[in-house]
VOGULUM-388476 format. One line per field, with one value per residue (C-alpha): z, x, y. Coordinates in steps of 0.1 Angstrom, whole numbers, plus 5000, padded with zeros to 4 digits. Layout:
N
c3 = Z|...
c1 = X|...
c2 = Y|...
! end
This chain:
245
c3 = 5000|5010|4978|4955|4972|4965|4929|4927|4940|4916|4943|4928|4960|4954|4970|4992|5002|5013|5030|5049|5060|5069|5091|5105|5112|5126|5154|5165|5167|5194|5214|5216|5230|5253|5265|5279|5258|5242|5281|5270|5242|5241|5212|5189|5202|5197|5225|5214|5230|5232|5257|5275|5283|5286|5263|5254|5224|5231|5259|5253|5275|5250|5215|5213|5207|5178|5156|5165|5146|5119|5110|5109|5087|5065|5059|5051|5026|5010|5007|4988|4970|4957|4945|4931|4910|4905|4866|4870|4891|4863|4852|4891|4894|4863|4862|4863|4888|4875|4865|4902|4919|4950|4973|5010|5011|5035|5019|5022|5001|5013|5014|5030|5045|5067|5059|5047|5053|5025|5023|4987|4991|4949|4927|4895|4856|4836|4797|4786|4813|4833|4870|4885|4929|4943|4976|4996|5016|5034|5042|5027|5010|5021|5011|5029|5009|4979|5002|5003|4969|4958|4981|4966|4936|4947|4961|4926|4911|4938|4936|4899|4880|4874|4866|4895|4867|4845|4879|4879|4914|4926|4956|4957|4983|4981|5007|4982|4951|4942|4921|4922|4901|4908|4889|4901|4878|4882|4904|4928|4934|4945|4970|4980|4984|5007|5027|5037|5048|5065|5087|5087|5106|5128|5142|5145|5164|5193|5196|5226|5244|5262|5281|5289|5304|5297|5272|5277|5282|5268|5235|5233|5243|5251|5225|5228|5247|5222|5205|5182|5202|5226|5198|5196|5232|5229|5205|5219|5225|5256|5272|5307|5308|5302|5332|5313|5326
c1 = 5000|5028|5047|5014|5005|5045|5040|5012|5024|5058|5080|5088|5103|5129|5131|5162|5139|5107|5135|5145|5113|5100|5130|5129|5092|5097|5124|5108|5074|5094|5109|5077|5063|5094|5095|5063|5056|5020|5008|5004|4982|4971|4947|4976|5012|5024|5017|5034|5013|5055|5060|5025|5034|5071|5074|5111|5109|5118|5144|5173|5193|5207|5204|5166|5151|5175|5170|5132|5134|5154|5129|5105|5128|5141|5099|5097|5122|5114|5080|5092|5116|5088|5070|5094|5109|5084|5078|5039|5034|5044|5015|5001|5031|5027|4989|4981|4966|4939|4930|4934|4901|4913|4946|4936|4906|4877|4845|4811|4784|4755|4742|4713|4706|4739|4769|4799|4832|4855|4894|4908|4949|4948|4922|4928|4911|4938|4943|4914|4890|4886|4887|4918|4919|4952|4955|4986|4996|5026|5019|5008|4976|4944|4909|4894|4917|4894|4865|4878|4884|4850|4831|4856|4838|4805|4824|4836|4802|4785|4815|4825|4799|4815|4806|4816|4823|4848|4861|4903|4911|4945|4960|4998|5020|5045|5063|5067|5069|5036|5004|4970|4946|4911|4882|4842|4816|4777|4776|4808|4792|4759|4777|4798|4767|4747|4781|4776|4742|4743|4776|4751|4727|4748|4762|4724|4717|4742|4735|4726|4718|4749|4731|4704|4725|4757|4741|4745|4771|4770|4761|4803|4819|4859|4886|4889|4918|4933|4969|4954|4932|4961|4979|4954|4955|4987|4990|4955|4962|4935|4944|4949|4910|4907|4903|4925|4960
c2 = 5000|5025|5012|5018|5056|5070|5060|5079|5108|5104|5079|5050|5032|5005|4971|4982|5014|4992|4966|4993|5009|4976|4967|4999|4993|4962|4970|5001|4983|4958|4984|4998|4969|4961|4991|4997|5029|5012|5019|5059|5045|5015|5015|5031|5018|4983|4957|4921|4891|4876|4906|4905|4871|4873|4839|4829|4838|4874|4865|4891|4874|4854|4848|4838|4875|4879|4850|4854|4887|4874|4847|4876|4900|4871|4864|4904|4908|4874|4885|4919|4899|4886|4913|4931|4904|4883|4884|4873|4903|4929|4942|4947|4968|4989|4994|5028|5046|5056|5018|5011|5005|4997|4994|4982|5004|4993|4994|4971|4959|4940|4906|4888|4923|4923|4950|4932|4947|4941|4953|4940|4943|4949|4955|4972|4965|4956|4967|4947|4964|4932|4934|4916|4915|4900|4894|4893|4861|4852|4818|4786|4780|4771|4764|4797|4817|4809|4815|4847|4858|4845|4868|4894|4887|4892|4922|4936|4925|4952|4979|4982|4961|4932|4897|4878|4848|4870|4889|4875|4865|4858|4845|4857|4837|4860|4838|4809|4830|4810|4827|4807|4821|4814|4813|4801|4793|4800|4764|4776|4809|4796|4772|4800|4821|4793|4796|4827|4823|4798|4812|4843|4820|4810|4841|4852|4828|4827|4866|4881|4912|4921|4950|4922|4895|4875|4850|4812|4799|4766|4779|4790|4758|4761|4743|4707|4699|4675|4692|4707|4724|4734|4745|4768|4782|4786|4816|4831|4868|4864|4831|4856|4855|4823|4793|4768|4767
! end
């Protein structure tokens, strides 16, 4: 996003500039954190779940901290790497700005008479004036991310008129220097669709008044305890609140 607004205001940034920035980013962020300065704001500053916790992980007295930084900087720059070299990416990083429809911008579009929030990382028409989204990923893939991209179809069909069956949908693992293009016919959208209502459903119907009272509480049952569900607990930001050691 940073990358995509400096071009459009005549930067062109580099891959050694955005390197930079993110590193920079990324060790401030963690003094932040260590440091206790995200107290004066909490909503605003940096607060790492590693610190909260104080998990090894970010143990300065030896060499831990370090090389758990590294994995995440090595992950950054690979990422970047990616993008800047990969060949498939070429015209995302030429398109014009004014073909650009959007560049993480929150919007929302409606379905089943709920607001849907929807944040497309790319979205431009390309030079035959069809409607490409990318989206972003650093890991590996997985079957919601072409959940995703199909609702950002329904999306594009709402925003910019598009036919969700000719909208181009990419997943970009920029980790693994990997492109998946997706594509859904009439059949896949209308199973995607009956998705979506039915998670709609479900939500509906575990909701509760919270002025009112404090719901039931059997209708939110904790994680199984097997090691996958531990796994789980382990990397919950809120596992303070929780009565599970």
């Amino acid at each position: 996003q940073r990358w995509y607004q400096g071009r459009e205001q005549g930067r062109v940034g580099t891959l050694e500039d955005c390197t930079g920035w993110v590193t920079d980013q990324l060790r401030s962020k963690y003094k932040e954190s260590r440091d206790g300065k995200w107290k004066m704001r909490p909503a605003k500053l940096c607060h790492l779940a590693e610190h909260h916790y104080g998990e090894s992980c970010v143990d300065e007295s030896g060499s831990e901290a370090a090389d758990y930084g590294k994995r995440f900087l090595e992950r950054m720059h690979g990422a970047l790497t990616c993008f800047f070299e990969s060949p498939e990416l070429e015209g995302a990083r030429k398109v014009e700005p004014q073909d650009t429809l959007a560049c993480e911008d929150m919007s929302t579009f409606e379905l089943f008479g709920t607001k849907i929030y929807a944040v497309p990382d790319l979205a431009y028409r390309d030079g035959d004036g069809q409607v490409q989204i990318l989206d972003w990923k650093t890991g590996s893939p997985r079957e919601a991310d072409r959940f995703q991209l199909a609702i950002y179809a329904f999306y594009a069909q709402d925003k910019w008129g598009a036919e969700p069956t000719e909208v181009v949908c990419k997943d970009v693992y920029l980790g693994r220097n990997e492109i998946v293009e997706q594509a859904y016919d009439g059949d896949q959208l209308d199973e995607v669709m009956g998705r979506i209502e039915a998670s709609m459903t479900q939500m509906r119907a575990l909701h509760f008044d919270a002025d009112a009272g404090t719901g039931d509480v059997e209708d939110f049952p904790m994680t199984a305890e097997d090691e996958g569900g531990l796994q789980e607990c382990r990397s919950c930001n809120y596992r303070e609140l929780c009565a599970r050691p």
